[in-house]
TORMAR-190856 format. One record per residue (C-alpha): residue number from 0; residue in three letters; x, y, z. Coordinates in steps of 0.1 Angstrom, whole numbers, m for minus. Example, Ala and Ser with C-alpha at 12.3 -4.5 7.8 and 13.67 -1.06 7.14 Angstrom:
    k    r      X      Y      Z
    0  ALA    123    m45     78
    1  SER    137    m11     71
END
This chain:
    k    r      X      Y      Z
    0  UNK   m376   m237   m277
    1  UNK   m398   m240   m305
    2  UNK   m391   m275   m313
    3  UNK   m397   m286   m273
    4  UNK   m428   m265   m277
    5  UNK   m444   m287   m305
    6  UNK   m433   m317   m287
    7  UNK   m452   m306   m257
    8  UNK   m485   m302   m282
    9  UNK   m480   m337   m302
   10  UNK   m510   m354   m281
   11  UNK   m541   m334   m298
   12  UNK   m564   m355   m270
   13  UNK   m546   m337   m243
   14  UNK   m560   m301   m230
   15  UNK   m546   m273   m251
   16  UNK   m531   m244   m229
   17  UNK   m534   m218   m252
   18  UNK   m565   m205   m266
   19  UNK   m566   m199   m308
   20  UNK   m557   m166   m318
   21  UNK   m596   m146   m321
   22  UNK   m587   m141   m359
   23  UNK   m603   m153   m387
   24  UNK   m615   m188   m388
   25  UNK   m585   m213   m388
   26  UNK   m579   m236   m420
   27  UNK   m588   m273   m412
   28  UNK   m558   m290   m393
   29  UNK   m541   m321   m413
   30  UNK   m548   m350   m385
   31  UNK   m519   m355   m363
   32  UNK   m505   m318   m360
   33  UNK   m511   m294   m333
   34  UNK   m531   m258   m336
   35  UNK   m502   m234   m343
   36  UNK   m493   m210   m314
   37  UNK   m514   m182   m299
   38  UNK   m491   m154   m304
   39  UNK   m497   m133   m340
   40  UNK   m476   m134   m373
   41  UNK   m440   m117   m377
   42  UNK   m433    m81   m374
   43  UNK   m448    m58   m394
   44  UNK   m440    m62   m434
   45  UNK   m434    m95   m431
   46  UNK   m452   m124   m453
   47  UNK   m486   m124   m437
   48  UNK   m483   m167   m443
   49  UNK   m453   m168   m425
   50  UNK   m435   m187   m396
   51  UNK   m458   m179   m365
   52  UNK   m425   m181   m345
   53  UNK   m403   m160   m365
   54  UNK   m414   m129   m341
   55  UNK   m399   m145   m314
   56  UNK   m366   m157   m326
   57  UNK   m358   m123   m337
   58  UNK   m365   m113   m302
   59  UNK   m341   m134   m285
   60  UNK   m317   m119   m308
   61  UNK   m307    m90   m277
   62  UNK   m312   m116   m250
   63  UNK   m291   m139   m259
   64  UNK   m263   m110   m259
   65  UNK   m275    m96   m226
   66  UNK   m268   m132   m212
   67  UNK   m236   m137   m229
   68  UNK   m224   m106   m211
   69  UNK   m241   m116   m180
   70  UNK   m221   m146   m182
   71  UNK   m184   m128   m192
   72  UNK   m195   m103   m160
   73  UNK   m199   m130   m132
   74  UNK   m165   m153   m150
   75  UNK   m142   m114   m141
   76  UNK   m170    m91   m122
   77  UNK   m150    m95    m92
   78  UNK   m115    m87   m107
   79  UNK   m128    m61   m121
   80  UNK   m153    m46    m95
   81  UNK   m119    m45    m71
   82  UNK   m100    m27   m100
   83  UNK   m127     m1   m105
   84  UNK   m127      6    m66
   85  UNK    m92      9    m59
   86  UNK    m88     34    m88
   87  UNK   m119     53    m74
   88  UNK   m114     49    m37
   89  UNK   m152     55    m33
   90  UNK   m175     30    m26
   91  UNK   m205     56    m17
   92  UNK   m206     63    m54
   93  UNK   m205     98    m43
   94  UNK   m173    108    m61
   95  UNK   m156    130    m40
   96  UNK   m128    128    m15
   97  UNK   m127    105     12
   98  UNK   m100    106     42
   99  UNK    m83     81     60
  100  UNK    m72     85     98
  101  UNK    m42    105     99
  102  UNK    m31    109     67
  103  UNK    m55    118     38
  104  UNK    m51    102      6
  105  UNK    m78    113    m19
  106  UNK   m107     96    m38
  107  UNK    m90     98    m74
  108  UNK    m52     89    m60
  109  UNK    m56     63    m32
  110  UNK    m35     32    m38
  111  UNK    m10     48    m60
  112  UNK     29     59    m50
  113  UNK     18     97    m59
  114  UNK    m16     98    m37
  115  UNK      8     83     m5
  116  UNK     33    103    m11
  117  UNK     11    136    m19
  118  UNK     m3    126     16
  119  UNK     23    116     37
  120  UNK     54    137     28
  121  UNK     41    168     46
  122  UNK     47    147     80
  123  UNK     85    130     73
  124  UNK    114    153     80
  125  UNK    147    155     77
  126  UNK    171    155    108
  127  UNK    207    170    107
  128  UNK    225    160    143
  129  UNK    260    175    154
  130  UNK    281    152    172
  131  UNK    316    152    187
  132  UNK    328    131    156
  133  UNK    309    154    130
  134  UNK    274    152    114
  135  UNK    248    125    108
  136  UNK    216    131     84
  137  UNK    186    112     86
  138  UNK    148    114     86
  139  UNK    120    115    113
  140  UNK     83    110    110
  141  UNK     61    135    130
  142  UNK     35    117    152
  143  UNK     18    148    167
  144  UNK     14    183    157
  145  UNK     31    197    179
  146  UNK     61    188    170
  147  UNK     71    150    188
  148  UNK     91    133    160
  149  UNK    102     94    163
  150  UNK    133     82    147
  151  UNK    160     58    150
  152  UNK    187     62    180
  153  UNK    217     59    157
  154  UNK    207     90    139
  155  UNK    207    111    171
  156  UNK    228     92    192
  157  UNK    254    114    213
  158  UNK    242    147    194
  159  UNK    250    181    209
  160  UNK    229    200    182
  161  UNK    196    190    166
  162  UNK    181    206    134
  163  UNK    146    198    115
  164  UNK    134    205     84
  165  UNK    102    200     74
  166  UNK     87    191     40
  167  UNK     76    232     33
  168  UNK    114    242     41
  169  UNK    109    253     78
  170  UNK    138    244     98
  171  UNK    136    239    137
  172  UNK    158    234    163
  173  UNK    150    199    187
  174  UNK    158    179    216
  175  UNK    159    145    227
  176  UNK    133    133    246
  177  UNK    141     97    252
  178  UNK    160     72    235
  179  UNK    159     31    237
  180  UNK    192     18    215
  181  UNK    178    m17    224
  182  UNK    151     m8    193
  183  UNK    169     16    179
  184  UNK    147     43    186
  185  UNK    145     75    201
  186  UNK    116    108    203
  187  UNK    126    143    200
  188  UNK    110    172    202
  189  UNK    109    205    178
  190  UNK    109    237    199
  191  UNK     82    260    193
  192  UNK     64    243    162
  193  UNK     25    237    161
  194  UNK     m2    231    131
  195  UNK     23    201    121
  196  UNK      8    173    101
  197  UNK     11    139    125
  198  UNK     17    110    105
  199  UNK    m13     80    112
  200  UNK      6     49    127
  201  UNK    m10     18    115
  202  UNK     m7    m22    123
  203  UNK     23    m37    108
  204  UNK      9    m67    122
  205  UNK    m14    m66     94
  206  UNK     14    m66     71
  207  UNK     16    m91     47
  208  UNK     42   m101     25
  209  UNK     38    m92    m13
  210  UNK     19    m57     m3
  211  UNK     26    m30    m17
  212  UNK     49     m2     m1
  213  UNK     59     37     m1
  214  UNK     94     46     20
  215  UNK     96     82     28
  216  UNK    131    102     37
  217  UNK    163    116     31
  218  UNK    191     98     15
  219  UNK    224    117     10
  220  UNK    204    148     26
  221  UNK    180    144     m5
  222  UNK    151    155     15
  223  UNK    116    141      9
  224  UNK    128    111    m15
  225  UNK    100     85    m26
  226  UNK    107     51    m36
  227  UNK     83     23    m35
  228  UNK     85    m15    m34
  229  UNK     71    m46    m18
  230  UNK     75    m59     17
  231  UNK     98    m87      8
  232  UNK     98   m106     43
  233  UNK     86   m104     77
  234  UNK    104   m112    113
  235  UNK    140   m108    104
  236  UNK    166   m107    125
  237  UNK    185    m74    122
  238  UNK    212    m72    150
  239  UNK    224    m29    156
  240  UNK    252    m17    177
  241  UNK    239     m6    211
  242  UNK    269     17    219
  243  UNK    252     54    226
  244  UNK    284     66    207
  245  UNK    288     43    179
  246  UNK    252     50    164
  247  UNK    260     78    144
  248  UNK    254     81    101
  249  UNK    289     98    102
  250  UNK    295    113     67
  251  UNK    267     91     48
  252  UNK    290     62     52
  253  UNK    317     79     29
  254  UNK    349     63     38
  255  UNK    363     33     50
  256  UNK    345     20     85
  257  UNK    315     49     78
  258  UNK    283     47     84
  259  UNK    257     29    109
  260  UNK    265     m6    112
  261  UNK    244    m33    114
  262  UNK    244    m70    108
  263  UNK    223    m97     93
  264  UNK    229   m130     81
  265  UNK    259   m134    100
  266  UNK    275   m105     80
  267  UNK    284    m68     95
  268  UNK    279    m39     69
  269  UNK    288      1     77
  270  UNK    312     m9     99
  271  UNK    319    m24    133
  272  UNK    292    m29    154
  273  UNK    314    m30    181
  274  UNK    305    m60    214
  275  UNK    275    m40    226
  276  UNK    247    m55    202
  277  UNK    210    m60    204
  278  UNK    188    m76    177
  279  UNK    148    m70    169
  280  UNK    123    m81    146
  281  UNK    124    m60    112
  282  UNK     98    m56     79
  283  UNK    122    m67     51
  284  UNK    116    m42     17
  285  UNK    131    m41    m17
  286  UNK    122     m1    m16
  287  UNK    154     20    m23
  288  UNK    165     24      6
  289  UNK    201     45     14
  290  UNK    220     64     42
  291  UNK    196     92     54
  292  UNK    163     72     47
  293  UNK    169     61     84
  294  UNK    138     72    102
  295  UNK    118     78     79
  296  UNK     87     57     68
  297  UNK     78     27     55
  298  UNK     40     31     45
  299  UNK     12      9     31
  300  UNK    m12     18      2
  301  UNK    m37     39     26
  302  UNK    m11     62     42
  303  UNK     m5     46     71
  304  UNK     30     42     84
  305  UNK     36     11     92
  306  UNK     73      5     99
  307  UNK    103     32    105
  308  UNK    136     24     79
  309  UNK    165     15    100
  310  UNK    188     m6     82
  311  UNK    201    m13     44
  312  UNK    220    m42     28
  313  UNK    253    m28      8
  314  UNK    275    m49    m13
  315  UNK    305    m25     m8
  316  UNK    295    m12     31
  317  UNK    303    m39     53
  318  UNK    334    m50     63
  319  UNK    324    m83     56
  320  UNK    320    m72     20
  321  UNK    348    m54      8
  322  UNK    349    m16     23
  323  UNK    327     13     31
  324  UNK    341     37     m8
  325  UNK    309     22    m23
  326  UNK    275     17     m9
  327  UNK    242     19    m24
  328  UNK    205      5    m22
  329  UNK    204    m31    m37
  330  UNK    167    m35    m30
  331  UNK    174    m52      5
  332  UNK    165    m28     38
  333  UNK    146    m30     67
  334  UNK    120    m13     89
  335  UNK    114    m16    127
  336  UNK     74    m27    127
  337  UNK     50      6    141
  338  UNK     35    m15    163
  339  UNK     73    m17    180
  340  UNK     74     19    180
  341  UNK     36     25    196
  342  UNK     49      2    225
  343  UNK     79     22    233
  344  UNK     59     58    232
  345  UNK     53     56    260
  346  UNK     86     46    274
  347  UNK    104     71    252
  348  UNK     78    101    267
  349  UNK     89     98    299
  350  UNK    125    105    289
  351  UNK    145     68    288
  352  UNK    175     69    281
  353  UNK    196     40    268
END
């Protein structure tokens, strides 16, 4: 700066744009240099004969840092505007809580397993059904407060006694209301519940693969299990049995031919699924998943449900993969998309059966 600014001054015939300092009378120039600059001497205490520009470059001192950080702000300020907002949840600045539709997640937790699952677990339930070939657990997700649950056909399928429990240890007693074994899905209803929390059903075709996921339910009867994950894939084909008396959990899958069976990639697992089939589109999830998590819910980062667990990949379940003695999650299961399950409400309130 000070160099250009001399440079600028090196013509003494050309008009001067700074007046002399009113001081004391200058000294006689040497011919060919410039009048020195307008602005005073150094801070105070410094040589009185000094540099007239010493005042300034001690000033630039501070700038020069402000820019520097300027500059390292705009090369990560979005990375890290992003991370301070997700940990915050508020973009008012206001600091308090904020709610989403549905299901609340709060300022200080939203985007983490424990806010979703602080929020969400009040409205997944687990389901015990009584069969004529013995008892099937599961999970449900309630969708209103009073009481209509949604969950998959196979958990409820050919049931003569329906029992509920809720996340706070209330048990109910239910009936189905319609069921579509096409989708794998059936509604039931609790009798005499109200003040329930419904669950807030979002877009799974907003879904992307690589986003972050919470699943909700009750493996081996473990009620109100969390596990989290990714979505994995979208749009695979997941073929189920469609027999009304084959879609049954029976005994967790323990034993040889247990469980719900299913197929995918050419392979059956938990069983036979028998020559009544029917295939639909599922979210693909490396979230634990095991036997009881179906009908309960896959969720995204805001508490929204956005798919209902139905199916599982187990090395040692299907019969195409050496018996049924030892299954387990093995980060491969699958979730009818919500936006499925919104299109059959309606079909399912008016009692369907099938």
């Amino acid at each position: 700066m000070t160099e250009l600014f001399r440079q600028s001054d090196e013509n003494p015939s050309g008009p001067h744009p700074q007046a002399p300092a009113p001081s004391a009378p200058s000294a006689p120039q040497q011919p060919g240099f410039p009048p020195p600059p307008a602005f005073g001497p150094g801070p105070a205490g410094g040589p009185a004969g000094g540099p007239a520009h010493s005042g300034r470059r001690r000033a630039r001192g501070p700038v020069a840092l402000l820019a520097a950080v300027a500059l390292a702000a705009a090369a990560v300020g979005g990375g890290t505007a992003y991370a301070f907002q997700t940990l915050t949840g508020d973009d008012s600045g206001s600091g308090g809580t904020r709610n989403v539709n549905g299901t609340s997640v709060s300022a200080g937790s939203k985007g983490t397993v424990a806010g979703v699952a602080a929020a969400v677990s009040p409205s997944i339930v687990e389901i015990n059904a009584t069969t004529g070939s013995g008892k099937s657990t599961g999970s449900g997700v309630i969708i209103t407060s009073d009481g209509e649950i949604v969950t998959n056909n196979h958990v409820i399928s050919g049931a003569t006694d329906i029992t509920v429990r809720t996340s706070d240890g209330k048990t109910y007693k239910a009936r189905t209301v319609g069921t579509d074994s096409k989708k794998d899905l059936a509604l039931i209803k609790l009798e005499g519940a109200s003040g329930l929390k419904a669950a807030n059903l979002g877009d799974s075709d907003d879904v992307q693969v690589g986003q972050e996921v919470v699943a909700i339910g009750s493996p081996e009867g473990l009620t109100g299990t969390v596990t989290s994950g990714i979505v994995s894939a979208l749009d695979r084909d997941v073929t189920v049995s469609a027999d009304p008396g084959r879609g049954q959990e029976q005994g967790q899958g323990q034993g040889p031919g247990g469980g719900w069976p299913f197929e995918f990639g050419g392979e059956q697992f938990n069983g036979d699924t028998g020559s009544s089939k029917t295939t639909y589109k599922a979210l693909q999830t490396d979230a634990s998943l095991n036997p009881g998590n179906s009908g309960g819910a896959l969720i995204d980062m805001n508490g929204n449900i956005i798919g209902i667990n139905s199916a599982m990949y187990s090395a040692g379940s299907g019969s195409g993969a050496g018996g049924g003695s030892e299954s387990g999650s093995v980060g491969l299961g699958f979730a009818i998309p919500i936006n499925t399950v919104k299109a059959d409400l309606g079909k399912l309130r008016a009692g369907a059966s099938g």
